[in-house]
Backbone as numpy.savetxt, mean C-alpha at the origin, in Angstrom:
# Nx Ny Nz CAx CAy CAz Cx Cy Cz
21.81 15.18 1.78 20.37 15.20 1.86 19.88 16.63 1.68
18.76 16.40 0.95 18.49 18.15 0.40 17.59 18.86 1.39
16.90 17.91 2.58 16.77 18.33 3.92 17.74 18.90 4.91
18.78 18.63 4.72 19.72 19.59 5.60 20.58 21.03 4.59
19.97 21.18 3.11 20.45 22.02 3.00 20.95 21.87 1.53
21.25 21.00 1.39 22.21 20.25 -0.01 23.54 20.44 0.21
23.94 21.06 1.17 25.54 21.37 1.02 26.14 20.37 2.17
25.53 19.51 3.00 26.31 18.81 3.88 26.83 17.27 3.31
27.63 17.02 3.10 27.78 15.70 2.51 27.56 14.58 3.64
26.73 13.98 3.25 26.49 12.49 4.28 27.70 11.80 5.20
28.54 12.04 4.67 29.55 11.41 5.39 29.81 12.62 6.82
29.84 13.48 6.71 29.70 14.26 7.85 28.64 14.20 9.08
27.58 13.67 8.84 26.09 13.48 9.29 26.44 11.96 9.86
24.98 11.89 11.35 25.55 10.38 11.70 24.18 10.20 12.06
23.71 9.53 13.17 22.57 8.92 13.53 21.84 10.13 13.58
21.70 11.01 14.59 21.39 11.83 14.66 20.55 12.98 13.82
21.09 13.46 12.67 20.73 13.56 11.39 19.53 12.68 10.61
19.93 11.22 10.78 18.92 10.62 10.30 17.84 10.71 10.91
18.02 10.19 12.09 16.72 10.47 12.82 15.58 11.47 13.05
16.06 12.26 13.02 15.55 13.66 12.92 15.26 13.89 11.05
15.65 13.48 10.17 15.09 13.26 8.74 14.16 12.41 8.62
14.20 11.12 9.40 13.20 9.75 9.44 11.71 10.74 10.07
12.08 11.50 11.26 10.53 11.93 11.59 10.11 13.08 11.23
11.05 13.89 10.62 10.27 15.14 9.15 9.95 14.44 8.59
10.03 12.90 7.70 9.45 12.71 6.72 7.93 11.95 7.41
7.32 11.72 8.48 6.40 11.21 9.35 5.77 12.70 9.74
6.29 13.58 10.76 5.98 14.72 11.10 5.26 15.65 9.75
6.03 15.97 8.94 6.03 17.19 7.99 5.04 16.48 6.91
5.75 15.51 6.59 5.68 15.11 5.33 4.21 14.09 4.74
3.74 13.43 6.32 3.21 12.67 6.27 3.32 11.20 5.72
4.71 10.54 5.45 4.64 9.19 4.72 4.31 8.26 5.30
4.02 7.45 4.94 3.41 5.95 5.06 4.54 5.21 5.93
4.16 4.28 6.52 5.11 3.71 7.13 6.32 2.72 6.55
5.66 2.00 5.44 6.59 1.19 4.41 7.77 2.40 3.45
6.64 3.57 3.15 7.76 4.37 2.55 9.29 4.31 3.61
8.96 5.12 4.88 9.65 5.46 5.93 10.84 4.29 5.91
10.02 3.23 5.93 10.76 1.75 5.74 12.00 2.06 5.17
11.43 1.97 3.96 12.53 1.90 2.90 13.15 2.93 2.69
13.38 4.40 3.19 13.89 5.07 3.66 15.03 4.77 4.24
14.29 4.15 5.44 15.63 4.09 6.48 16.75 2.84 6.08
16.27 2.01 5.48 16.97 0.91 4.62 18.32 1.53 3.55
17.67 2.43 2.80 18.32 3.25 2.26 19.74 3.98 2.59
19.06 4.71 3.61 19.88 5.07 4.43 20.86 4.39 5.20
20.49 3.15 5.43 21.65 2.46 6.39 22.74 1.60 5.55
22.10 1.42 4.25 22.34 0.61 3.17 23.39 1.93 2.64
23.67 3.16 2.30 24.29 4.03 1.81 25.69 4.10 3.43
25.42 4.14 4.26 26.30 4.55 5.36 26.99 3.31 5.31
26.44 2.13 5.87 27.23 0.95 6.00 28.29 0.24 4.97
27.46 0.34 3.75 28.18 -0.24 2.34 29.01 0.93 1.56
28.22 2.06 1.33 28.81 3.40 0.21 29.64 3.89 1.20
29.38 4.27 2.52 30.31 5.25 2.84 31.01 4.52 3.89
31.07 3.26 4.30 31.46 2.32 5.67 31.69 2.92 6.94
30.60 3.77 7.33 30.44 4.40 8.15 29.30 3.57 9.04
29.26 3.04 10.48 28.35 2.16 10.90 27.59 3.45 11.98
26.07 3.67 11.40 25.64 4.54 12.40 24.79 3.84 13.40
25.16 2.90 13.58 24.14 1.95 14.60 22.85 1.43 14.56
22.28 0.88 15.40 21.50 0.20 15.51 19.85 0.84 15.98
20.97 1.13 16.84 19.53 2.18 17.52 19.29 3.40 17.22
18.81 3.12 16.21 17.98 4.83 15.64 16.40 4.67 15.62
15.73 5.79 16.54 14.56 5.86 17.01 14.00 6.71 16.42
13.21 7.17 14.75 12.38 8.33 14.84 11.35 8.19 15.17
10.46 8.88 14.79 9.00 9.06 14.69 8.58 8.23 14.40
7.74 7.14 14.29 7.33 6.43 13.29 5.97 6.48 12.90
5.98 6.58 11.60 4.57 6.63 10.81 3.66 5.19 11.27
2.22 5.98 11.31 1.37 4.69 11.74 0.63 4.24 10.45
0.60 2.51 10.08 -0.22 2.20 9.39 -1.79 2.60 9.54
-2.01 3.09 8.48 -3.20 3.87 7.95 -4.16 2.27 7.58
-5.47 2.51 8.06 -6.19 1.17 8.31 -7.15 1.65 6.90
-7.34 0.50 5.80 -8.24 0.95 4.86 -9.21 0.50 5.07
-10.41 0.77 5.67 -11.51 -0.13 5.18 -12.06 -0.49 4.07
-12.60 -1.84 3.70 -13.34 -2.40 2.09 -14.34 -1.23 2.43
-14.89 -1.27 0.97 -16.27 -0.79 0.10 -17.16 -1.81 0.09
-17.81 -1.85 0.93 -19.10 -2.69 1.28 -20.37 -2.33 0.88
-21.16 -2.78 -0.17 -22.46 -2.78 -0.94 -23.33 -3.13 0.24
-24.42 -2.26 0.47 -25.66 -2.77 1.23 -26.44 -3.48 0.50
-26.78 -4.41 0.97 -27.97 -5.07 0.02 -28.98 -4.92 -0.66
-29.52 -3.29 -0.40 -30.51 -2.64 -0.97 -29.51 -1.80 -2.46
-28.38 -1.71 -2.26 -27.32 -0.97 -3.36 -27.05 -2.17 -4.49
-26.72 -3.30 -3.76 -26.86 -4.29 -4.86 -27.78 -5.24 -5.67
-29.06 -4.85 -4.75 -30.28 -5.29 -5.31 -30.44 -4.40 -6.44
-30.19 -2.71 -6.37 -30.43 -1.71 -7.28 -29.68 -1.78 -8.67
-28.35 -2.06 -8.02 -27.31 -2.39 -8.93 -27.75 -3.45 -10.14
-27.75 -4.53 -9.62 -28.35 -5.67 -10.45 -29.47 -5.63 -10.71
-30.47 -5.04 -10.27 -31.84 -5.08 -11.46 -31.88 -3.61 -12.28
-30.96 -2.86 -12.26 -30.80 -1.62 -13.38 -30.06 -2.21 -14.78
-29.39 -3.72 -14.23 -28.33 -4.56 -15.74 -29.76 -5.07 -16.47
-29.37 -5.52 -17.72 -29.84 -6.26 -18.71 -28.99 -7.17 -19.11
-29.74 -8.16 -20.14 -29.66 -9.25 -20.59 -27.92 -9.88 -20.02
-27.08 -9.81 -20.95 -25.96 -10.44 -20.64 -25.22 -10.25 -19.44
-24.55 -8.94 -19.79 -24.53 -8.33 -18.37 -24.62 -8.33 -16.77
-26.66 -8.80 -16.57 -27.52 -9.09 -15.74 -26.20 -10.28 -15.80
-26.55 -11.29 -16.35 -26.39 -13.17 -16.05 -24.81 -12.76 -15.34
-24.22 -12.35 -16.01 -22.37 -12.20 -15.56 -22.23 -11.72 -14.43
-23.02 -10.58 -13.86 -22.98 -10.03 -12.66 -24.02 -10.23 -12.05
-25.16 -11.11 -11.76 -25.82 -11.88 -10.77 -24.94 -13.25 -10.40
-24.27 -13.43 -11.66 -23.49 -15.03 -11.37 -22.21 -15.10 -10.46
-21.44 -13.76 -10.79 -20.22 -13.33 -10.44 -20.52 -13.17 -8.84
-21.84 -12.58 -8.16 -21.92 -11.68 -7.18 -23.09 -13.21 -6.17
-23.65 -13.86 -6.74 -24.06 -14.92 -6.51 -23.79 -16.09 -6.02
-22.70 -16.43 -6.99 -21.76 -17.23 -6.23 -20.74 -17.16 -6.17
-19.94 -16.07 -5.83 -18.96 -15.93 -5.14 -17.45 -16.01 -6.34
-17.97 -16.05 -7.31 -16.99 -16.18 -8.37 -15.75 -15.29 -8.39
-14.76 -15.39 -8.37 -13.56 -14.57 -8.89 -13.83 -14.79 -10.66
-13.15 -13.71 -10.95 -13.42 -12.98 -11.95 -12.64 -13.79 -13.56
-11.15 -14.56 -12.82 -10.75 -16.26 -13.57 -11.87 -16.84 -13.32
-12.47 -17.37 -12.32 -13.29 -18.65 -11.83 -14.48 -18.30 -12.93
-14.90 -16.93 -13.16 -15.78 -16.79 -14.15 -15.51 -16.95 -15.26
-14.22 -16.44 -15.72 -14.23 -16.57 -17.47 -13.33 -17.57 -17.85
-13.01 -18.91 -16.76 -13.56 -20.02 -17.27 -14.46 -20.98 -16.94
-15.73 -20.44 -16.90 -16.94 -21.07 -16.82 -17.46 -21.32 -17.83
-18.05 -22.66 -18.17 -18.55 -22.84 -19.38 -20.08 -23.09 -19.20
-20.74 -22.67 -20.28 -22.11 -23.16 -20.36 -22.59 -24.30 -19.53
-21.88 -25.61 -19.76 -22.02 -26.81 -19.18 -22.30 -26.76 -17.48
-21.49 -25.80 -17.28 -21.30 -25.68 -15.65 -22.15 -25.00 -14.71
-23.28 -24.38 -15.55 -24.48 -23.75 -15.03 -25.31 -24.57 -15.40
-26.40 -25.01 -14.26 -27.35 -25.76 -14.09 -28.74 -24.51 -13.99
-29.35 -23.83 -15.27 -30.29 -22.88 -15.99 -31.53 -23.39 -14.87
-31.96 -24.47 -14.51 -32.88 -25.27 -14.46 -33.37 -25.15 -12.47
């Protein structure tokens, strides 16, 4: 691992090592928690199978916290603006789309027939 240096070969290194690599990459590094994941998968997947070295079970780093995204939520005064700045075609596709709730398949196969103009 080029965190300890590049010169230690893995097989020398045991839980310990990892662990302390699992939370530099949380600590230092900032990764995501799925990265970290698959990290440590990696890692146990290289010791157990490549090198048949069993470093156990219980390895505790740091663990990265899922990062919460919130949606992009249009105020109703943003999408009132939005939609009366469109024209002609446009307007109809994205009042229809945003109107009723259409997914974006559910729209383009909509046919003429299926709008009631009236």
């Amino acid at each position: 691992m080029k965190f300890y240096g590049g010169k230690t070969h893995p097989k020398d290194m045991g839980k310990d090592e990892v662990e302390r690599f699992l939370s530099y990459l949380t600590e230092k590094r900032d990764v995501s928690a799925a990265t970290q994941k698959q990290v440590l998968n990696a890692l146990v997947f290289l010791y157990k199978r490549v090198l048949d070295i069993n470093i156990g079970k219980g390895i505790t780093p740091t663990r990265s916290k899922r990062r919460m995204n919130l949606p992009m939520v249009l105020t109703q005064k943003e999408v009132a603006n939005l939609l009366g700045n469109m024209k002609d075609i446009n307007a109809l596709m994205a009042k229809l789309l945003y109107g009723c709730g259409l997914r974006l398949m559910e729209y383009i196969r909509l046919r003429v027939k299926d709008v009631d103009f009236g």
